[in-house]
N, C-alpha and C positions, 0 to 999 in steps of 0.2 A: 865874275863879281865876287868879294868878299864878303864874308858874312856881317862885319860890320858896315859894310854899303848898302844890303839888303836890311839890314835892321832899321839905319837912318832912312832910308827908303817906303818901308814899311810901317814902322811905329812899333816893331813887336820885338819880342825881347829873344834875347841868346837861347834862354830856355825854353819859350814858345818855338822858335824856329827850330832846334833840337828837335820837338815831340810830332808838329809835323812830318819832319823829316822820320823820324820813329814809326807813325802813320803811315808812313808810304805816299803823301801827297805831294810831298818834291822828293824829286831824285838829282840833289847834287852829284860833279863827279869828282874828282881830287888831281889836284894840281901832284907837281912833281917832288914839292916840298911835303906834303899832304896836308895842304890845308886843303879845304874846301871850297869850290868853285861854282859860282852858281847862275843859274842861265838866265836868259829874260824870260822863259816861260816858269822859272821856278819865282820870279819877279811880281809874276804877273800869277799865278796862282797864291801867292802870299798875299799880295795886295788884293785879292777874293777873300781870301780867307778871315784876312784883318776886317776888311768891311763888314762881310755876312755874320762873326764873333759882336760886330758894334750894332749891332739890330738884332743880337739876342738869340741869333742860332747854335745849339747845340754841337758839338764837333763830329757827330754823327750826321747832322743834316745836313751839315758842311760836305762830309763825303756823298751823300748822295747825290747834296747839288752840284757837285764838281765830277761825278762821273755818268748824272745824268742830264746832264746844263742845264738849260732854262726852264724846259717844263716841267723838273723835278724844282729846281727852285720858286718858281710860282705857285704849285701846289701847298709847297711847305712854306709859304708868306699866305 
């Protein structure tokens, strides 16, 4: 998937999905042109990210709650 598919997808913008990516919370991989190719779990981690940003989570609570799933997420709700 393109990062323009992921964006309409998501809600979130070129430079949002940059800084994630910069974070280490998706690992696109590169196509043979080098653009950027992106998975459904990088899909599916954005579309986390975009929601728990729209209820007010910090980008650090975000990585906790994404590498400690749900009972790191309820804690910090």
């Amino acid at each position: 998937m393109l990062r323009s598919e992921i964006q309409n997808k998501t809600g979130l913008t070129r430079k949002a999905i940059e800084y994630y990516e910069e974070r280490g919370l998706i690992k696109p991989g590169k196509a043979g042109n080098g653009y950027r190719e992106y998975s459904e779990e990088d899909l599916s981690v954005l579309t986390q990210i975009a929601l728990y940003r729209k209820v007010g989570l910090t980008v650090a609570e975000i990585e906790e709650a994404l590498l400690k799933g749900s009972a790191a997420l309820s804690l910090i709700l």
